[in-house]
C-alpha positions as semicolon CSV with decimal commas, in nm:
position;residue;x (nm);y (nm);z (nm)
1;X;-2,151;-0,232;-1,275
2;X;-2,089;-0,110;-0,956
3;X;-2,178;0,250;-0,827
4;X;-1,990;0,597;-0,950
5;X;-1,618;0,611;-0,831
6;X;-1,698;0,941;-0,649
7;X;-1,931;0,934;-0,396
8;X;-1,862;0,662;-0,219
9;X;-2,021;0,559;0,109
10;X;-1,628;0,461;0,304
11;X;-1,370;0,490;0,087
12;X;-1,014;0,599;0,167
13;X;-1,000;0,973;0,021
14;X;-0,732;1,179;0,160
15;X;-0,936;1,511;0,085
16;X;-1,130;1,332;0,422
17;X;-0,785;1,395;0,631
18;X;-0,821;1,719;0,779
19;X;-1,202;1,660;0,837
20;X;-1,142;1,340;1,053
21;X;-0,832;1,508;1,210
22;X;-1,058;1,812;1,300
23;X;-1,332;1,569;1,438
24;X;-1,144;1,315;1,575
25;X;-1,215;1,193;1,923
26;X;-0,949;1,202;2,229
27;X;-0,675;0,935;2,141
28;X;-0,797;0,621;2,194
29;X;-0,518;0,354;2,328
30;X;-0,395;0,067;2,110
31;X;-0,462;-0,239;2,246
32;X;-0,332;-0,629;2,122
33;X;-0,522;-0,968;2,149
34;X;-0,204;-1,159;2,239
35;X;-0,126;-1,034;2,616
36;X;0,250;-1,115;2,571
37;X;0,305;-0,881;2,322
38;X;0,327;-0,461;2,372
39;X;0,271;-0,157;2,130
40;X;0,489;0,133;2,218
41;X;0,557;0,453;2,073
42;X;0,840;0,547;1,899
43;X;0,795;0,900;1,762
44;X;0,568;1,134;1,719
45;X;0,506;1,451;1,574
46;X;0,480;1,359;1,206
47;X;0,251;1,569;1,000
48;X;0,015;1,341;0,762
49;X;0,293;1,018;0,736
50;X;0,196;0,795;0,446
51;X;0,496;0,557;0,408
52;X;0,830;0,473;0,523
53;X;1,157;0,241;0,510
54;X;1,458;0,175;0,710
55;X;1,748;0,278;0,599
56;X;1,947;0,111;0,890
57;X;1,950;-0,007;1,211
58;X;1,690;0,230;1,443
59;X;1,699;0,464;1,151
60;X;1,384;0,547;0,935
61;X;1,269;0,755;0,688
62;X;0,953;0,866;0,645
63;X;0,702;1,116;0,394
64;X;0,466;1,339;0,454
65;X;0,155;1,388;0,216
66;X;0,102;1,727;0,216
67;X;0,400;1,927;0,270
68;X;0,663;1,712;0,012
69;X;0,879;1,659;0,345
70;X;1,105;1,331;0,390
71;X;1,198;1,325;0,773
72;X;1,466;1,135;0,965
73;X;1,386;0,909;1,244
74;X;1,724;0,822;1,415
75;X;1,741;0,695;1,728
76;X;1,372;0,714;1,815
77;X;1,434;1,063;1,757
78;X;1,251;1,294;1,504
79;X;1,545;1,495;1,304
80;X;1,465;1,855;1,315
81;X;1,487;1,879;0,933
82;X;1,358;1,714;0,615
83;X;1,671;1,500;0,452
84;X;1,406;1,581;0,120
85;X;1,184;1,857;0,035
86;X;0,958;1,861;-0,287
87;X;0,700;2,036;-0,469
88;X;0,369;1,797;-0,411
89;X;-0,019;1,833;-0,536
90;X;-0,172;1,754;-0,253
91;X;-0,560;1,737;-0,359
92;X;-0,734;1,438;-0,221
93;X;-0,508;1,147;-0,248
94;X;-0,207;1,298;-0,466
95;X;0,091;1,428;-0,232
96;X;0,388;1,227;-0,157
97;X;0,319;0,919;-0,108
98;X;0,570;0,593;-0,167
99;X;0,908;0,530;-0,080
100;X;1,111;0,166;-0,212
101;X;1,529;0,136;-0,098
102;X;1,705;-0,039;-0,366
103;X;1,793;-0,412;-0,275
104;X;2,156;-0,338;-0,275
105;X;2,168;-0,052;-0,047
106;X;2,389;0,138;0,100
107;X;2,634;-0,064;-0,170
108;X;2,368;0,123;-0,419
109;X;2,247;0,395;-0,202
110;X;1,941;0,445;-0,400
111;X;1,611;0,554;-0,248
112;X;1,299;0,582;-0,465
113;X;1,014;0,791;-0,421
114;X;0,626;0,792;-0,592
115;X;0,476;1,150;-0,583
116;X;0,259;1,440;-0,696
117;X;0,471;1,628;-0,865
118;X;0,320;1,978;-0,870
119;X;0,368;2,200;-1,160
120;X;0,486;2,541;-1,044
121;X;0,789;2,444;-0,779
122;X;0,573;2,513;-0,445
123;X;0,367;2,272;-0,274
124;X;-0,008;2,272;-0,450
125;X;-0,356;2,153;-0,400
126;X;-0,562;2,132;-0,720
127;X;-0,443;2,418;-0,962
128;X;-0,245;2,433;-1,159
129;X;-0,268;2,095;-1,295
130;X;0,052;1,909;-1,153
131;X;0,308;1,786;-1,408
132;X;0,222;1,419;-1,321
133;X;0,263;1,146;-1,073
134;X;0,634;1,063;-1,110
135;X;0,880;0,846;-0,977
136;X;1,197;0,944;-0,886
137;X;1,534;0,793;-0,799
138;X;1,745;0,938;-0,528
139;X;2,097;0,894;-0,370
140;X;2,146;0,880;0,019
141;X;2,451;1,059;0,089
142;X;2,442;0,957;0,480
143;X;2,232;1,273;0,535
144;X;2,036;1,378;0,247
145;X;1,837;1,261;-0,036
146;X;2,008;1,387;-0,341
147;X;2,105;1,332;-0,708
148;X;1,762;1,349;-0,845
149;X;1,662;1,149;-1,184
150;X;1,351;1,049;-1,295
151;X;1,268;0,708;-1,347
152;X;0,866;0,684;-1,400
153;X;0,630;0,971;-1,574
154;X;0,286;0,854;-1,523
155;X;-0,059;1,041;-1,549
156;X;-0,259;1,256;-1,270
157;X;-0,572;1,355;-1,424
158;X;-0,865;1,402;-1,421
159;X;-0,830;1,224;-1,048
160;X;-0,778;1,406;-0,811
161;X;-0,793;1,067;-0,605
162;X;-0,700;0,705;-0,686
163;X;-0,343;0,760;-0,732
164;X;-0,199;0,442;-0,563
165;X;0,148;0,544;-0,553
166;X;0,292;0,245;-0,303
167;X;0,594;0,123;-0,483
168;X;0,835;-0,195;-0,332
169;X;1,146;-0,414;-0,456
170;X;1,023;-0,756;-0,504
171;X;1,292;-1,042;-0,448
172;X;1,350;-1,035;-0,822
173;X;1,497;-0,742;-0,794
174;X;1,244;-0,533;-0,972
175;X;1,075;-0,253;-0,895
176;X;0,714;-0,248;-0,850
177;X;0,442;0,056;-0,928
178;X;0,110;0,069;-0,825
179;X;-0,124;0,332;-0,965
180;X;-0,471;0,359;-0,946
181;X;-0,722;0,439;-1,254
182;X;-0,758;0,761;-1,150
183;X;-1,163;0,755;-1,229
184;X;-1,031;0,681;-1,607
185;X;-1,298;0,446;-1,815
186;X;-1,054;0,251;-2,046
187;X;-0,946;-0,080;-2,130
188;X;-0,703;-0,145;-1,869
189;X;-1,037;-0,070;-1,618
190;X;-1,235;-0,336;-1,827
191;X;-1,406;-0,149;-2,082
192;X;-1,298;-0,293;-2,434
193;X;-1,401;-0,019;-2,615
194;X;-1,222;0,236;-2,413
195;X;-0,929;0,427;-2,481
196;X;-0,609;0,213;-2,552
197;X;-0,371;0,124;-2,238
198;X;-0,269;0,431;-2,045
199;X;-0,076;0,330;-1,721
200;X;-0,330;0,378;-1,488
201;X;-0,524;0,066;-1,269
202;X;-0,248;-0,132;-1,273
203;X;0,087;-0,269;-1,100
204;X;0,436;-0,177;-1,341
205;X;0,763;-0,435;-1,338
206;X;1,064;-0,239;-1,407
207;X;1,432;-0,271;-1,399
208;X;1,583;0,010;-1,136
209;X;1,627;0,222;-1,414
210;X;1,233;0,233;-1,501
211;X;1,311;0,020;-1,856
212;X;1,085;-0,297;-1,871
213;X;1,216;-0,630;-1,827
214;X;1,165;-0,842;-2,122
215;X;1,033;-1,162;-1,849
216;X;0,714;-0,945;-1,796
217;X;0,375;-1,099;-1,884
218;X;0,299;-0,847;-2,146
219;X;0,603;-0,764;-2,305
220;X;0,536;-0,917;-2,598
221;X;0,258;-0,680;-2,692
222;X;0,525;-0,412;-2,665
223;X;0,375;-0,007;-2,617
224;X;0,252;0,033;-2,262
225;X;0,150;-0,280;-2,167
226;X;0,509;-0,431;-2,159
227;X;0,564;-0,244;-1,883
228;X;0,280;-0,394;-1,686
229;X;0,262;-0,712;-1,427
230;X;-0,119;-0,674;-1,376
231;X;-0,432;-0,417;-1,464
232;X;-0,782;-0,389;-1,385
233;X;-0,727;-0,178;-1,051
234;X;-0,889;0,035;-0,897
235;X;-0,646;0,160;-0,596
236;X;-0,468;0,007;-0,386
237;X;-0,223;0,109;-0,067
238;X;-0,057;-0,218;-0,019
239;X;0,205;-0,445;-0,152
240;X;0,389;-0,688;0,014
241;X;0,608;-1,010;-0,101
242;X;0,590;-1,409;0,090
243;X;0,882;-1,474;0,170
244;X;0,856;-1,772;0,159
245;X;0,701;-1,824;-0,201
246;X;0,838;-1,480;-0,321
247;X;0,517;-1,388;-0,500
248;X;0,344;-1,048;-0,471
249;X;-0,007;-0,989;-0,256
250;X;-0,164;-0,704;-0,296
251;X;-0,500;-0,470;-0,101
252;X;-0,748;-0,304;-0,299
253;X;-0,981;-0,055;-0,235
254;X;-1,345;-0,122;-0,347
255;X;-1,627;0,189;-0,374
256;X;-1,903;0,118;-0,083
257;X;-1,868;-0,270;-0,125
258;X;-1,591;-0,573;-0,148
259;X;-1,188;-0,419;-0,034
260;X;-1,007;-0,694;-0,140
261;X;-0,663;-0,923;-0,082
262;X;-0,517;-1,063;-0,403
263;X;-0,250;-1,285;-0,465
264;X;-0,145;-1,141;-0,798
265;X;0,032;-1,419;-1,063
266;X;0,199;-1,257;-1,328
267;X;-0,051;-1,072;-1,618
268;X;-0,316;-1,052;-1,346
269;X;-0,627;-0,863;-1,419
270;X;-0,809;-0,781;-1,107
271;X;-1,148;-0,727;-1,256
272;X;-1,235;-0,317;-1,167
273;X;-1,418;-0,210;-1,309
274;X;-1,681;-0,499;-1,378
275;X;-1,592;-0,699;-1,090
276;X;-1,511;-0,601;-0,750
277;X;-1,533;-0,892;-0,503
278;X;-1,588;-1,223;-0,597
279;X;-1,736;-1,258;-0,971
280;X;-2,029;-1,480;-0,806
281;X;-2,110;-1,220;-0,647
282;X;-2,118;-0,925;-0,914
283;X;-2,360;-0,866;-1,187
284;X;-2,098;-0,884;-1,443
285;X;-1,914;-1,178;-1,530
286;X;-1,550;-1,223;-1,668
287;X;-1,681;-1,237;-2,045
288;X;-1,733;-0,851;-1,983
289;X;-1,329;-0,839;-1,915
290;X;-1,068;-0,667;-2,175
291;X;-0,848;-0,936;-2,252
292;X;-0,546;-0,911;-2,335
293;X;-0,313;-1,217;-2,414
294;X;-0,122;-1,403;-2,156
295;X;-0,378;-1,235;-1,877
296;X;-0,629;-1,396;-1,620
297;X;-0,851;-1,307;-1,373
298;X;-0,873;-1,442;-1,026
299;X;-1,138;-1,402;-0,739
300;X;-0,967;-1,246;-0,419
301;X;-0,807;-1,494;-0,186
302;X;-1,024;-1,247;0,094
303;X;-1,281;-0,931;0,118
304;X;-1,459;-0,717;0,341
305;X;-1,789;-0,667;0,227
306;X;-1,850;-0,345;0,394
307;X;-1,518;-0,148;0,300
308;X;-1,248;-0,097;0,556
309;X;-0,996;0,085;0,373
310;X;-0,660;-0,164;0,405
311;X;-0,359;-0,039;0,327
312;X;-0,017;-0,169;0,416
313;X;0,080;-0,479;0,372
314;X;0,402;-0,687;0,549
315;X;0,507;-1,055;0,618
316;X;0,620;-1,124;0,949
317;X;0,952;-1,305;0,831
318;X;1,101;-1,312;1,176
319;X;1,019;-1,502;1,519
320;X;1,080;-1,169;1,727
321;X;0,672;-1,168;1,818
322;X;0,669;-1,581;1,849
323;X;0,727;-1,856;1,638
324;X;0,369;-1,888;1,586
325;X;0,321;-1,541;1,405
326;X;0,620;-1,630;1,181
327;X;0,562;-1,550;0,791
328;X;0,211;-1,460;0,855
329;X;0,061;-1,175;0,663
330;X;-0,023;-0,846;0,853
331;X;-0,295;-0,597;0,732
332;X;-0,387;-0,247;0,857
333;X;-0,716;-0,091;0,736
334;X;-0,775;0,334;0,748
335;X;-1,150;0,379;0,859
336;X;-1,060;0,169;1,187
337;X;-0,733;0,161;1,267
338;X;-0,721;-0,230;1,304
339;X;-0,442;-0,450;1,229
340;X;-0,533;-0,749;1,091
341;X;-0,355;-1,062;1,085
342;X;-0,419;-1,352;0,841
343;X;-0,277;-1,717;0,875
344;X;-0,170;-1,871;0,549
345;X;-0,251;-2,236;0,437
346;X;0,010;-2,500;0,353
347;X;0,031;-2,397;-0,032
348;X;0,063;-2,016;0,073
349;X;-0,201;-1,958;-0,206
350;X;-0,494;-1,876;0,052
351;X;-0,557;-1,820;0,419
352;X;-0,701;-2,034;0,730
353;X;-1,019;-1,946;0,895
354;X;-1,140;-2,109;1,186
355;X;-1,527;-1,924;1,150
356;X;-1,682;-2,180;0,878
357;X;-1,867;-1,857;0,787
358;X;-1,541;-1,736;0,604
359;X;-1,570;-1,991;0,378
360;X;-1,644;-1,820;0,103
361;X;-1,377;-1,586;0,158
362;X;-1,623;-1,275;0,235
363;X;-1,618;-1,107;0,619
364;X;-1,976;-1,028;0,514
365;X;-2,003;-0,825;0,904
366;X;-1,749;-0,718;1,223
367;X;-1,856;-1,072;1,405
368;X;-1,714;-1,270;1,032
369;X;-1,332;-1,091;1,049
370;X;-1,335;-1,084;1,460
371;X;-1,097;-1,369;1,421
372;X;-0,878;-1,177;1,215
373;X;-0,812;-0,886;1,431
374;X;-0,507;-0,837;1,577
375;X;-0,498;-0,522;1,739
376;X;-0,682;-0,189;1,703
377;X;-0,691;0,177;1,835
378;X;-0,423;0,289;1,546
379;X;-0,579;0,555;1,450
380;X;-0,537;0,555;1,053
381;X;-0,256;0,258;0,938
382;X;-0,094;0,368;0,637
383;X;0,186;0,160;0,660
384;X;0,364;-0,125;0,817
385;X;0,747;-0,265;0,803
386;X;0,933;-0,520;1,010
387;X;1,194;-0,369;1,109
388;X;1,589;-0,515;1,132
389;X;1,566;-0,582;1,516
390;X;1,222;-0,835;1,326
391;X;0,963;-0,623;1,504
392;X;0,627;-0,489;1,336
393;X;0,628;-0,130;1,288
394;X;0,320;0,078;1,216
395;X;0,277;0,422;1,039
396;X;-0,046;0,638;1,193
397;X;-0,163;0,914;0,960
398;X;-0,409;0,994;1,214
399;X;-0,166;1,013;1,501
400;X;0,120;1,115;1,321
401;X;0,342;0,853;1,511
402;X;0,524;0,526;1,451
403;X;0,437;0,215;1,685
404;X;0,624;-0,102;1,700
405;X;0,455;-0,416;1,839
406;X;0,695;-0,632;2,067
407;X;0,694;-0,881;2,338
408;X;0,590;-0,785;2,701
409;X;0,950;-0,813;2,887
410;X;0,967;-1,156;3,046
411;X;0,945;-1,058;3,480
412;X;1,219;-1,208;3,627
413;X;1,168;-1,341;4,026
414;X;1,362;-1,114;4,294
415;X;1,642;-1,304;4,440
């Protein structure tokens, strides 16, 4: 089994934050392999960003861990005040921390939101114990996030860390819940005789009201688990959707060994907390797996051996940054600040590599994902969107700015 959940050698702990921010070397520029494309800057300022969506054209929201806040973006412009304020835990990795716009907004001009809830009204860090990690559903009133209902009450303890908490409409139409196993030893983390399914370490399906859809793998079973499109988790800060296939990839975060990229089929069980990495490569094998029926496991289409921390996840479904980038899958890690890009093959169930080292799907040192890197000097990813002008946008904890990648402006001759 691999080693104790806490104490990891590189893991991506929020508690870390302040430390690195209070340590953190001069700003170090962000540079791009492809010399026709630029990174600029378009805000800065933000305190702790974790996520964000557009809610328009050159308008953004975007939340803040620690303090609860939900700021405005408009016009490249940082709004003075929060459109949303609420009462986080902010210990380690709870705070707020993901934001999904319903498919059919502004028609339905609902905005959801995964956070901490803390248990006394004011922003928190540790004690009390908060109320739970909730999501809630919000309407956008053209300046303000309100009209509050809850849609999703899941646990927080013991934790503090391995909350997950991104949260995305898939092209279905459903909304999607990740949650980490918050150090919990149970069946849904691969230990049979563990407590009984408890919503944590795994990815919910649910209908934008938070009811399950009766088309989920496990409905069947009926309690908690109908709720669920995959288990065996251990945390993960990305989820993004092919759009070209329509089905859902997903990071994870290993302890000192084996971050992962996983295509996850419906009734997926990822393997934590027997496997991390590719089974061949673990002690434990998948006869060690809770089972439950209508689930598989799958190795991960690609890992880091060494642990880089990825987090969001986006398709490039536009030719804004060339034709050739089109549809490919974008990946930005924490510890580094690198964006990663990964080419997908014909079937769009795996990825190209041109290093024959890569073939068994492990970057086993820097030298094996060098291919992979697309840009670095980030400074902290914790998110990444295309926007609706089809550039790539990047959220910098670190920095507390937005970036967007575009091309270099084409130099036309004097006349």
């Amino acid at each position: 089994m691999k080693g104790a959940v806490l104490g990891n050698k590189i893991t991506l702990l929020w508690v870390s934050i302040i430390w690195l921010l209070a340590v953190a070397p001069l700003a170090v520029a962000q540079t791009l392999r492809d010399p026709g494309l630029q990174v600029s800057e378009v805000v800065a300022g933000l305190s702790l960003p974790t996520t964000m969506a557009f809610i328009g054209p050159d308008d953004i929201i975007v939340l803040q861990k620690d303090d609860g806040k939900v700021r405005r973006v408009l016009g490249g412009g940082l709004q003075p005040e929060p459109v949303l304020d609420v009462a986080v835990d902010n210990a380690s990795e709870r705070g707020l921390l993901g934001i999904a716009i319903h498919p059919e907004f502004p028609a339905t001009p609902f905005v959801y939101l995964f956070y901490t809830e803390s248990s006394t009204g004011d922003d928190t860090s540790g004690f009390p114990d908060p109320l739970g990690n909730r999501v809630y559903r919000f309407t956008w009133d053209g300046s303000a996030l309100i009209d509050q209902t809850l849609v999703l009450d899941l646990p927080v303890t013991p934790g503090p860390n391995h909350d997950g908490g991104i949260i995305a409409f898939g092209p279905d139409g459903k909304l999607y819940v990740v949650i980490g196993d918050l150090n919990r030893e149970g069946q849904l983390q691969n230990f049979p005789d563990g407590p009984p399914p408890d919503d944590t370490g795994v990815i919910l399906r649910l209908n934008d009201d938070g009811t399950a859809p009766d088309d989920n793998p496990f409905f069947a079973e009926g309690g908690n688990l109908e709720k669920y499109y995959a288990y065996g988790i251990r945390n993960s800060f990305g989820m993004a959707f092919d759009p070209v296939t329509g089905k859902l990839w997903a990071s994870e975060n290993g302890p000192d060994t084996f971050d992962e990229i996983n295509l996850v089929e419906p009734g997926f069980n990822s393997g934590w907390k027997q496997i991390m990495g590719p089974d061949e490569r673990d002690p434990q094998g998948i006869e060690d797996l809770f089972h439950v029926p209508g689930s598989q496991y799958s190795d991960p289409e690609f890992s880091w051996f060494t642990t880089v921390a990825p987090t969001g996840m986006v398709f490039l479904d536009s030719t804004q940054l060339g034709d050739q980038y089109e549809n490919d899958l974008f990946v930005g890690d924490f510890n580094q600040g690198i964006l990663y890009r990964f080419k997908l093959n014909a079937t769009r169930d795996g990825f190209l590599f041109d290093n024959p080292d890569l073939a068994d799907l492990v970057a086993d040192s820097e030298a094996e994902f060098e291919e992979l890197i697309f840009g670095t000097g980030f400074g902290g990813i914790t998110d990444l969107k295309v926007g609706p002008d089809g550039l790539l946008y990047l959220l910098s904890i670190i920095e507390g700015k937005i970036f967007v990648i575009s091309p270099v402006p084409v130099q036309l001759p004097e006349t």
